[in-house]
Each structure stands twice: as structure tokens, then as C-alpha cells.
C-alpha positions in Angstrom: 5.6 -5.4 -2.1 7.2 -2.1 -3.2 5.2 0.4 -5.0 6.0 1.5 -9.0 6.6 4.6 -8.2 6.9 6.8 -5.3 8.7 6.2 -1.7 6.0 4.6 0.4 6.8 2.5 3.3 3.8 0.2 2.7 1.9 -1.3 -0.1 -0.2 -4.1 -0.8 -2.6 -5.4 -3.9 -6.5 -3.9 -3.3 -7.5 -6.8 -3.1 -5.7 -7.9 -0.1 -7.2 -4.3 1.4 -10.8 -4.3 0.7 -11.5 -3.1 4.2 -9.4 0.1 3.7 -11.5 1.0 1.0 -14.9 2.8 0.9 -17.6 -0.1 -0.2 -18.2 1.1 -3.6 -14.5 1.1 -4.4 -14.4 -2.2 -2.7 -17.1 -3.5 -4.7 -15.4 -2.0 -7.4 -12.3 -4.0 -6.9 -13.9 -7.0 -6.0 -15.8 -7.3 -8.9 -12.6 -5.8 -11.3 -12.8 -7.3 -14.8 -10.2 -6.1 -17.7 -7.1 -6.5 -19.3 -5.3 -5.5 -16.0 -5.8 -8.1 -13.0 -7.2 -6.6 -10.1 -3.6 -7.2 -7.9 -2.1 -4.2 -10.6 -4.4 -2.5 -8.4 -2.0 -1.2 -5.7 -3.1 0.5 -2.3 -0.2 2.7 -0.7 -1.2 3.6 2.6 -0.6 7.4 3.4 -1.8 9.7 6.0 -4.9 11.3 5.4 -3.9 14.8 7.0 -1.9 15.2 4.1 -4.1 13.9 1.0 -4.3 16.5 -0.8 -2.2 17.5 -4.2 0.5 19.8 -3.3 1.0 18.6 0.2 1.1 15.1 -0.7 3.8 15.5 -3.3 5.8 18.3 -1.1 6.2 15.3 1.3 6.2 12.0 -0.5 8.1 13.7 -3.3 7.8 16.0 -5.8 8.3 13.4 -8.7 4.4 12.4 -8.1 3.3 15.3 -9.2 4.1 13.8 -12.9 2.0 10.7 -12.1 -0.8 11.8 -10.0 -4.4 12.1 -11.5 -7.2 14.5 -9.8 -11.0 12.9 -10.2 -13.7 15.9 -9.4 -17.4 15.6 -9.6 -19.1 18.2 -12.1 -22.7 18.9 -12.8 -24.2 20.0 -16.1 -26.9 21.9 -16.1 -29.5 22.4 -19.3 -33.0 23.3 -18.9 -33.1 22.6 -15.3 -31.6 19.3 -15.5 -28.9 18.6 -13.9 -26.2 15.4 -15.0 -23.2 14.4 -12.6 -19.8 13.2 -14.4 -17.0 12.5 -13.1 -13.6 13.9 -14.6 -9.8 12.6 -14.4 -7.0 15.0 -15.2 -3.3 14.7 -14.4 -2.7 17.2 -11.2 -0.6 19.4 -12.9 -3.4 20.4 -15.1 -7.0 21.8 -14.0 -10.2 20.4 -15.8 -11.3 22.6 -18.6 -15.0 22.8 -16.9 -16.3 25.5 -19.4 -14.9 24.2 -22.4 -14.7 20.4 -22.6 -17.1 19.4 -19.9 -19.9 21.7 -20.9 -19.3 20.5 -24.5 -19.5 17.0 -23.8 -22.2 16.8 -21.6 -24.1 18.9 -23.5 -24.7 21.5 -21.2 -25.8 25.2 -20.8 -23.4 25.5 -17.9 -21.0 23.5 -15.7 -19.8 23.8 -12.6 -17.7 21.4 -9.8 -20.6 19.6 -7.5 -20.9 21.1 -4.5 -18.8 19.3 -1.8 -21.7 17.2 0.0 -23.2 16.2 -3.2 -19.7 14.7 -4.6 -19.6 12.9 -1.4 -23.2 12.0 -1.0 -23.4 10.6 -4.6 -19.9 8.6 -4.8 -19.9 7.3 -0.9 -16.3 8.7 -1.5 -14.8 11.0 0.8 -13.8 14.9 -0.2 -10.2 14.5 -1.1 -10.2 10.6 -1.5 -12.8 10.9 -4.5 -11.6 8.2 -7.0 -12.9 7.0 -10.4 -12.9 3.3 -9.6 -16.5 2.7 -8.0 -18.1 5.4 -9.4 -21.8 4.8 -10.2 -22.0 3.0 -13.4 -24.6 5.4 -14.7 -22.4 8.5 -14.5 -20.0 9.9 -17.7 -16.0 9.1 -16.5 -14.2 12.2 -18.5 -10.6 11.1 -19.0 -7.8 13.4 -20.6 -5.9 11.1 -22.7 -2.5 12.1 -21.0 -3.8 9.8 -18.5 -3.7 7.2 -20.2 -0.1 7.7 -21.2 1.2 7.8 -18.1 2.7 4.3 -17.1 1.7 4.0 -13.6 -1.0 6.4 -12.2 -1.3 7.5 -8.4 -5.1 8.7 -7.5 -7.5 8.2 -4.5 -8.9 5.6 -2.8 -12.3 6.7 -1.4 -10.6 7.9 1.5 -8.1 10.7 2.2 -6.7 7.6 3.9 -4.1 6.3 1.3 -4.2 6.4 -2.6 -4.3 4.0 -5.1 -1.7 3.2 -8.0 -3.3 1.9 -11.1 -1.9 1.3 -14.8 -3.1 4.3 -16.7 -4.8 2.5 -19.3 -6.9 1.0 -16.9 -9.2 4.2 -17.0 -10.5 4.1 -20.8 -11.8 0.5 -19.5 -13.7 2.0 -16.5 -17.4 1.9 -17.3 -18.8 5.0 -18.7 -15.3 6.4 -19.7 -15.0 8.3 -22.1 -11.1 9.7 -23.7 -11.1 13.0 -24.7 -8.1 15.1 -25.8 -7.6 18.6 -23.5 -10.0 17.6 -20.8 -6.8 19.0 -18.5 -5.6 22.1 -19.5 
């Protein structure tokens, strides 16, 4: 199978993969419901030394840089509780953490998750972090230019390979929420 975009000598349908995925993306896939079939779900395998952002697209070519999405795990904080969302901007943007996040949430103040909560609370490794398999009870924050971009390349749990998705999958994810200038 050839990927939809990008260069990459090898990729398959997730769910001919499930075992190169983390078990909540896994599950995830395996239980995918939708407009999209789950085999529009495609797993390009990549080496994990070079996972993230900028390296990744300095090697496998800059082009990806237009169609790769960053998820990151934020906490809100507001009297001294704390709620975990998940965010999904395109990678040539940052997430507008003080100003959309805090708004939506309806924080005092947001922040990113420290690193071994974002792993501890997604079974998702840093750098592979990926909003399919999320826990269902968490906020998905997606900037809407995500959803306009044809073919999507974001993690896969691991930092082993990435995962190439239709971009209007993501407003179907559960707890996804669209809002406009979530990546400045």
C-alpha cells in the first residue's frame, strides 16, 4: 500500500498493525466506528529516534510539515482542581494554552501536563502521544484547520511510526470539540 502523502517505504491499514500500537490506540482502532472505515487509518512505520516535528520532516520531507498535527496533554486548574484535555493543532502552529484552552476548560490557569503524567494518563509514549485512544472522559480540543487538511500525519502511541488519518475524522473522536484559533 503507498501512503497519501509523504515518501515512506512502508505502510499498511491499522488494523492489519494492531500490535505496533499502544493498547489503548489499539483498542481504539479495533473498536473504530464512523464515517471513515477503520483501513483509512494508515500506520507508516518510521524510526522512532527521529519522531519528533522538525526532525521528522527535515528527513521524510519538508512538505509534512503542512499535514502534520501535534496532540499535547494540558491541565486546567480552578480551585484546586485539576482537568486533563487533550489538544490537536497543525505543527506549524503552537496551542494557544492561555487563551483558548484556559477559556474552554474553564480554567484559572493552564499549563502542558507534565511529561510522566501525559504518559501515565494516555498509556501513550512522550513524542508518540495521539488523539485516537485517548480516555473517553477527557475534552479532545481540535483547531478547525485540522479538519481541513485532506490527509493528516500524527502519532501513533509510540515514537515508533505515525499514523495518517482523514482530517475530518477528528471532530468524530469522542469528546472532540472544534474550535477556531486553538493553533496560533
Amino acid at each position: 500500500m503507498r501512503a497519501p502523502i509523504g515518501n515512506f517505504a512502508h505502510a499498511t491499514a491499522a488494523p492489519d498493525v494492531l500490535g505496533l500500537l499502544t493498547p489503548p490506540v489499539a483498542d481504539a482502532v479495533r473498536g473504530w466506528q464512523g464515517d471513515v472505515p477503520a483501513d483509512r487509518l494508515i500506520f507508516v512505520d518510521t524510526d522512532p529516534e527521529i519522531a519528533d516535528t522538525a526532525v521528522f520532516v527535515e528527513h521524510y520531507g519538508p512538505e509534512l510539515l503542512d499535514h502534520s498535527a501535534n496532540c499535547v496533554v494540558v491541565a486546567g486548574k480552578r480551585g484546586g482542581e485539576t482537568t486533563l484535555a487533550a489538544c490537536l493543532v497543525l505543527s506549524r502552529t503552537r496551542v494557544d494554552v492561555n487563551g483558548a484552552v484556559r477559556r474552554e476548560l474553564g480554567a484559572r490557569k493552564a499549563s502542558f501536563a507534565p511529561m510522566d503524567t501525559a504518559v501515565g494518563e494516555t498509556g501513550m509514549e512522550y513524542g508518540g502521544i495521539t488523539p485516537i485512544g485517548l480516555p473517553a472522559s477527557w475534552p479532545l480540543l481540535v483547531d478547525s484547520a485540522v479538519l481541513d487538511t485532506e490527509w493528516v500525519l500524527i502519532g501513533s502511541g509510540r515514537r515508533r511510526g505515525k499514523l495518517i488519518v482523514p482530517g475530518k475524522v477528528f471532530a468524530q473522536l469522542p469528546g472532540a470539540v472544534v474550535l477556531e484559533g486553538l493553533g496560533v
